[in-house]
N, C-alpha and C positions, 0 to 999 in steps of 0.2 A: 387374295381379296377377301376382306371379312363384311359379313351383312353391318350397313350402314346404322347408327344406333335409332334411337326412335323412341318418341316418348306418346302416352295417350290425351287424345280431347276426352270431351263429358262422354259418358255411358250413354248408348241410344237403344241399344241390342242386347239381349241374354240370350246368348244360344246352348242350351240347354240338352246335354245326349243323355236319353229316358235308360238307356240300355244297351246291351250289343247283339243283344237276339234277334234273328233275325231270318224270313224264310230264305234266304238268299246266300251265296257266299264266293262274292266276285271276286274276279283278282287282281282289281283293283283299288279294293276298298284299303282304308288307309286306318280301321278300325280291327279288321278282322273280324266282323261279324257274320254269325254263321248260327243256323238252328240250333246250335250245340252250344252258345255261350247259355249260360246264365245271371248273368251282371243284371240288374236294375235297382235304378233309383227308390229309396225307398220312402215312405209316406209322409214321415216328418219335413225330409228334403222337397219334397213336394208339395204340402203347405205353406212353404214358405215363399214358394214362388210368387202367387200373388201382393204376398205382403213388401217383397222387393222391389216390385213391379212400380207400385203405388209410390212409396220409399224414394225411390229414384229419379219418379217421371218418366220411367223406358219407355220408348215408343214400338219394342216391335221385340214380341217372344217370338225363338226359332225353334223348333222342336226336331232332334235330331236323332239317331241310332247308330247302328242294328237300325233295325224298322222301328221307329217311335209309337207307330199304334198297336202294336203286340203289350207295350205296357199294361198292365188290370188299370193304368190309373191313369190312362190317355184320355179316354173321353173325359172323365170329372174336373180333370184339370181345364181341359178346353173350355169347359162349360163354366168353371169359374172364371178364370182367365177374360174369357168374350165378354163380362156383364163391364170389365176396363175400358174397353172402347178402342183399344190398342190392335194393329196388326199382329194376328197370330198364324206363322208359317210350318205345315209339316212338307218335313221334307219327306216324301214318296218314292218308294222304289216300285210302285204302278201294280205289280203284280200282289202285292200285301190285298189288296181289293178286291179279287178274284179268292181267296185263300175260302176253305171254310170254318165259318164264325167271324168274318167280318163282310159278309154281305150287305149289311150295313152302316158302313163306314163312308164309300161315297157320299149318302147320303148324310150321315151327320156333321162332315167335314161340309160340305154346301148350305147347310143348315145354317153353323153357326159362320157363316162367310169366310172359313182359312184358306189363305193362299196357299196353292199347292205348289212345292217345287219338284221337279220326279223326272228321275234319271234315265234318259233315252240315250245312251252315246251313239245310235245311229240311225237313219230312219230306213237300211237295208238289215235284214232281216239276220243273214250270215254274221254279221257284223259284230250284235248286239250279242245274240245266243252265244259266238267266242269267247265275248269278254263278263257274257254276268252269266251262261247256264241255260242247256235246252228249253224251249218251248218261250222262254223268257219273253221275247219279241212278240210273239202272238199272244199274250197274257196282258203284256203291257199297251196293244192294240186296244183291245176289249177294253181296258180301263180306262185311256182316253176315251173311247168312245162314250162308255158310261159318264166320265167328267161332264162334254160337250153335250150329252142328253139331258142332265143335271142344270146346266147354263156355266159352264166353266168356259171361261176363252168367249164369250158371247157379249155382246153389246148391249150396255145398260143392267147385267145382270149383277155387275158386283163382284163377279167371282174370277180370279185371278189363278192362271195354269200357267207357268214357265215350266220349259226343258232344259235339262243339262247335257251339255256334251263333253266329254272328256276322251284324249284320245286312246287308242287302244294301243298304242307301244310308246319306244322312247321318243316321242315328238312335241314339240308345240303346240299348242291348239292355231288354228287356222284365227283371223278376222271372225268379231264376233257376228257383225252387219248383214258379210256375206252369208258365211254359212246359217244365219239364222234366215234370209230369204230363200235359200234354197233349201232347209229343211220347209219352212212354211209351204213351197211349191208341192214339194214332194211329197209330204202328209197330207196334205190337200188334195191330192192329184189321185194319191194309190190309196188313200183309206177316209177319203172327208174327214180328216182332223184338224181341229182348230186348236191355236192356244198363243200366249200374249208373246213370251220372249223368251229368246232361246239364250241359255246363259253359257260360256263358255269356259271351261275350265283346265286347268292343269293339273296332270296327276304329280302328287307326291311323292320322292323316292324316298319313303317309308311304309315299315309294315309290311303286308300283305304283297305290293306294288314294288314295293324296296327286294321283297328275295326274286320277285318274279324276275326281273332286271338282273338279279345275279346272276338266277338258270340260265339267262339267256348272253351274260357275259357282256352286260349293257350300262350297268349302273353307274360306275364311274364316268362313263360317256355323257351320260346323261344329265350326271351333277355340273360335270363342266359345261354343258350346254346349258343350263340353267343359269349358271355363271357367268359364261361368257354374251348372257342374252337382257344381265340385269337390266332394268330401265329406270333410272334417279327418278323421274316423272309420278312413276305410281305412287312412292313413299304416301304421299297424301292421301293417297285414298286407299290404302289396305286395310282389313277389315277390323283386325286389331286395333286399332285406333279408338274405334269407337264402339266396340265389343266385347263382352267375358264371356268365355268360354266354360260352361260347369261340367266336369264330368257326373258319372251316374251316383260316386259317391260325397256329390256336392262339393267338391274342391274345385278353386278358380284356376283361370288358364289363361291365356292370351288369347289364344285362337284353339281350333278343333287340332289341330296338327299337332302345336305343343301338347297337349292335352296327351294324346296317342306316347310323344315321348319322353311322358312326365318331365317337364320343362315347366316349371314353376310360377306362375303371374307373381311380381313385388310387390302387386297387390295384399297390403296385410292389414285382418288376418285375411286371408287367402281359402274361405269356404262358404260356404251359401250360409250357414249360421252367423258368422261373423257380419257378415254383409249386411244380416238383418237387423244384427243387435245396432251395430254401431255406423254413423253417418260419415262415410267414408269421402272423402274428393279425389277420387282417381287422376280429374286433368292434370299431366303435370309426371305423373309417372313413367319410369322408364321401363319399356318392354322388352321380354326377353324373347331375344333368337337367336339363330345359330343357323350353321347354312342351310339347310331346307328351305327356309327365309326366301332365297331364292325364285322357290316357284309361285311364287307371288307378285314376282316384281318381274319376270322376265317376258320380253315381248311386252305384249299389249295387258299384262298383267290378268292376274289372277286371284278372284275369291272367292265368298256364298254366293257372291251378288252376281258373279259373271267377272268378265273383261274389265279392268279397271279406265284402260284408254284406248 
């Protein structure tokens, strides 16, 4: 069975990876970022974001990594970026907040109103620390904590806190509904955490996550699971559709995944330059995949955004 083909609506999303650097180095990330990368975006490709922005009508930058605020050029861009009026998302690995030299970071992400997205795969302690690296869990405590003192997760404040869960071996993610009420009891219960919506996700069998599945003599299991779990129903709503994906050195993408396996957008030209000069109409174009594709559409589906259905 080959991924079904698929073509894109209008551009709504730029999701944007600043880099791969990053203090972290799970093994599940599907980037391979790790303290030791040194990839980032560099400053020309970085001016031009706004001008894209504008350009287009996007309604919502996604800011992505490695950890996105290790950029030099994370805040400036936020701070351009906000005066758009547009939803702007960092994605958080929680413990980047605690680091020294961004102790002030909570506070300028709540500043300028970014919705935080930030990866909790579990709300047991054991759990997390297996899958992202000692202490991790109690790091990433402290930072919610920080968020909800800030007004994240809080009523009338404006400021928006989702969690990610992804599982920690070759499984499906669970119902997004349920287990986002039972992490809500449970962060509530053992550490007064609040926060809006727990997004559910599936891990990719690439990269990082792809050899892990080897050592463990799982990967081929896994594909077919993903296979044999497609759902025709998601097609409409994966993220690609209505997404580009830029790596750090400004080339387009379909999604973060293709990106990771240089898999090409027919998006042309096909770079954040290109996109600026010229007025491009993406609806209508056909998207590239290939099986990985898969872990998007299987089950209750999977993207940035959570569970598809």
């Amino acid at each position: 069975m080959s991924f079904p083909s698929i073509k894109r609506n209008a551009l709504e999303t730029l999701q944007v990876n600043l880099g791969y650097k990053c203090n972290q180095a799970c093994i599940h990330c599907h980037v391979d970022a790790s303290p030791f990368r040194e990839e980032m975006m560099n400053e020309h490709n970085i001016k031009l974001i706004p001008k894209i922005i504008n350009q287009y009508l996007i309604k919502t930058l996604d800011l992505t990594g490695g950890a996105p605020e290790m950029h030099p050029l994370f805040k400036s861009l936020i701070t351009e970026v906000s005066k758009l009026g547009i939803e702007i998302i960092d994605r958080c690995n929680l413990t980047i907040l605690k680091e020294k030299g961004y102790e002030d970071m909570a506070k300028f992400l709540a500043h300028n109103k970014v919705r935080i997205i930030a990866s909790l795969p579990c709300y047991l302690e054991e759990n997390v620390d297996a899958q992202r690296g000692k202490s991790v869990f109690q790091k990433s405590i402290e930072s919610l904590k920080l968020l909800n003192s800030l007004g994240y997760a809080k009523k009338d404040k404006g400021l928006k806190l989702d969690l990610v869960y992804n599982p920690t071996g070759a499984n499906l993610p669970p119902p997004q509904k349920q287990l986002e009420d039972t992490y809500k009891y449970e962060l509530k219960k053992r550490y007064d955490i609040d926060f809006n919506n727990l997004l559910v996700l599936a891990n990719m069998p690439i990269k990082r996550f792809s050899n892990f599945l080897k050592k463990e003599g799982k990967l081929e299991e896994y594909k077919l699971l993903l296979r044999n779990n497609h759902n025709d129903a998601n097609l409409n709503s994966v993220m690609c559709k209505n997404t580009i994906s830029v790596d750090w050195e400004g080339k387009l993408f379909d999604c973060d995944f293709n990106q990771q396996l240089s898999i090409s957008s027919k998006i042309k030209p096909n770079t954040l330059e290109g996109l600026s000069k010229d007025a491009i109409n993406i609806r209508g174009i056909e998207i590239s995949v290939d099986n990985h594709c898969f872990g998007c559409t299987a089950g209750n589906g999977s993207s940035c955004g959570g569970a598809l259905t």
